[in-house]
Structure formats: C-alpha cells, structure tokens
N, C-alpha and C positions, 0 to 999 in steps of 0.2 A: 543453404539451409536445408534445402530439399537433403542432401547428403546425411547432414546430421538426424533430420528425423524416419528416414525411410532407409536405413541402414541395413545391408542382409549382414547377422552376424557371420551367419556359415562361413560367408567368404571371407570376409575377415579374417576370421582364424583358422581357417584349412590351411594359411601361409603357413604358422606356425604349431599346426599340428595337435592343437587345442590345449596346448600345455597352458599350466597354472601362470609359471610368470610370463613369457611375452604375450599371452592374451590380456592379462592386467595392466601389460605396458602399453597394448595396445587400445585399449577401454579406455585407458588413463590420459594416451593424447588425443583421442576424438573427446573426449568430455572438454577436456582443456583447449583445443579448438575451438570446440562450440563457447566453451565458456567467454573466451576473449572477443568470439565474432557476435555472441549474443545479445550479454548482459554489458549494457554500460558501466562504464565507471564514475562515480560519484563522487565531489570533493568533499560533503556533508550534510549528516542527516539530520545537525544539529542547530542548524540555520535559523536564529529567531526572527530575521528582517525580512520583514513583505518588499514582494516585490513593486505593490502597489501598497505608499501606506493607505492607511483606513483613516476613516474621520474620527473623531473623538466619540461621535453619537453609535457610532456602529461598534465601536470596541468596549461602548458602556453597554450594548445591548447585547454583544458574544459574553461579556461579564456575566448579566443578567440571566443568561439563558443557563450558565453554567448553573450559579449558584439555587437557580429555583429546579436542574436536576437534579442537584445534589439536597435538597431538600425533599424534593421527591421520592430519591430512590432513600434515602433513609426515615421517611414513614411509611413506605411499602403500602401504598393505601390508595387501591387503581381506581374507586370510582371520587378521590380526593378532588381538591379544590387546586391543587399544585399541580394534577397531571394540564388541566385545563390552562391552568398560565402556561405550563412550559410549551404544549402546542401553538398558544397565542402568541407565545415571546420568540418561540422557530420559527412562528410562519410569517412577521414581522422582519426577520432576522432577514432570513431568506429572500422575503421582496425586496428591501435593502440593500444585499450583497448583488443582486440581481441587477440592478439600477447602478452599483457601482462598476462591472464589468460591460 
C-alpha cells in the first residue's frame, strides 16, 4: 500500500522518457494493482436478507419512522408536530436496534 500511495511519478516515467503512451500504460497498471489489492469484490448490493432477522415489532417501527419522514418532509414544516414524532420514533427505533445487537 505504502507503494501505491507514496509513488514518485518522476521515476516512474524517466524509464520511459515521459512519453504519452507508455506513461498511461504505466499509470494504467499501478491503478489496476491498486485496484485489485485494494477494493474488494462484492457479490451484491442488492441483498434484501438480514443477516440477523428482526422481530416483527422493530420492522413495524423502521415502517413507522419511514412513513412519519415522509410525511414530514412533504409539509416542510420545522417547528411541526411530525418533526417531533419522527425524533421520538428514531430515538425508540435506535434503543431497539441497540438491544438487538
């Protein structure tokens, strides 16, 4: 890692004498190094199953908190009665998920 992030370009491409293409060939397999040594790989980001299920009572209350956002943010109305539930129904929500892990 040190490699990849404290790179001197200079030397790098004094090999090849700063030209256009083999400086980009060479840019091109330290990114791709880095890339492969860096970033994992992922089978999907589309995964809807907990790894832990949840009880019924806490996935009526992730419901809940949605729908009193979305009621919030469409009367745009900050000193409202809805911003007040949705803190109470996060902060509920939150002690919950907490007690479950």
């Amino acid at each position: 890692m040190h490699y990849h992030i404290n790179c001197d370009w200079n030397e790098e491409f004094v090999e090849v004498d700063f030209e256009v293409e083999p400086v980009w060939n060479i840019l091109k397999h330290i990114i791709e190094t880095g890339d492969k040594h860096f970033i994992p790989l992922s089978s999907s980001f589309n995964s809807t199953k907990w790894k832990r299920p949840l009880k019924e009572e806490i996935r009526d209350q992730i419901k809940m908190k949605k729908n009193v956002w979305r009621n919030y943010i469409r009367n745009k109305n900050t000193g409202s009665w809805l911003k007040y539930m949705y803190t109470n129904q996060r902060n509920k929500l939150f002690k919950n998920l907490l007690e479950v892990t």
